[in-house]
C-alpha distance (Angstrom), angle and dihedral (degrees) to the residues before:
residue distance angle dihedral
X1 . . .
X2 3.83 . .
X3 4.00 111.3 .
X4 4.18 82.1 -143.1
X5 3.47 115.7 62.9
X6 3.87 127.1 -158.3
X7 3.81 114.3 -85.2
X8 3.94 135.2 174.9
X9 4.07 112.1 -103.4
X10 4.11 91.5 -112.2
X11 4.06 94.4 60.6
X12 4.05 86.5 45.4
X13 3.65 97.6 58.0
X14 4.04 93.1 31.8
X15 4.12 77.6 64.6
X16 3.79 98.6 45.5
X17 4.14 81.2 51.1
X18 3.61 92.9 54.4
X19 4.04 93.6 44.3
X20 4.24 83.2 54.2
X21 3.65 105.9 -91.1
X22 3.35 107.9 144.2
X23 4.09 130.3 -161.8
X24 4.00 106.3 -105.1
X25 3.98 93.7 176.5
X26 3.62 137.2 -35.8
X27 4.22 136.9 -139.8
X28 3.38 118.8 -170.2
X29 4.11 100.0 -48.6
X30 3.53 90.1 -26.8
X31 3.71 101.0 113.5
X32 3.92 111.6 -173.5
X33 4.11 106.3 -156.4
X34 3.83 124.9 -163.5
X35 3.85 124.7 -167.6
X36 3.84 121.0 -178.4
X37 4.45 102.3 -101.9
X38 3.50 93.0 20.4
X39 4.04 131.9 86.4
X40 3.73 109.8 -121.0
X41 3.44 124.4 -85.5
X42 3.78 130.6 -140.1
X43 3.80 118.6 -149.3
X44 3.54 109.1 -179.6
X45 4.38 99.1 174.2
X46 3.97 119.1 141.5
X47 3.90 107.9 -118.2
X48 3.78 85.2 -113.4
X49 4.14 93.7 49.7
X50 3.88 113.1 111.0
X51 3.35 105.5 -149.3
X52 3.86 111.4 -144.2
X53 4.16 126.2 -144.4
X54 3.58 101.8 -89.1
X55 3.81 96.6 56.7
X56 3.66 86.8 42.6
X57 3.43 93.8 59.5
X58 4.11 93.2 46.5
X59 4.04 77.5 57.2
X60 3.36 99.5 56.2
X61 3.53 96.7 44.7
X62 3.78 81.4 58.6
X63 3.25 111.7 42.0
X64 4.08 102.7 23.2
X65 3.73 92.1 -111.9
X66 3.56 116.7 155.5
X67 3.87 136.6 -161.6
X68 3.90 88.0 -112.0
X69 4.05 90.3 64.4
X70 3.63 87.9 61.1
């Protein structure tokens, strides 16, 4: 079994808020996110999207979100 289970879009970037993302601008429901020691980050999911384990894990290895944060 997967270490990253599937989650809706909303509940991802709620946990890349609480980790200290922060929303730099936005188009549409690309979302560009900026974090101080990191280069941005785009995350461009629908609110309805469920994002499955594989692109959670490309994510994380992005962003330095972990399966606790969810």
């Amino acid at each position: 079994m997967s270490r990253w289970p599937a989650t809706k879009a909303p509940r991802v970037l709620a946990a890349l808020l609480r980790i200290g993302w922060t929303i730099k601008r936005q188009s549409g429901s690309h979302r560009t996110l900026q974090r101080l020691g990191w280069p941005d980050f785009v995350f461009a999911f629908h609110d309805g999207d469920e994002i499955g384990p594989r692109m959670l894990a490309r994510i994380a290895k992005h962003t330095g979100l972990s399966a606790d944060d969810l």
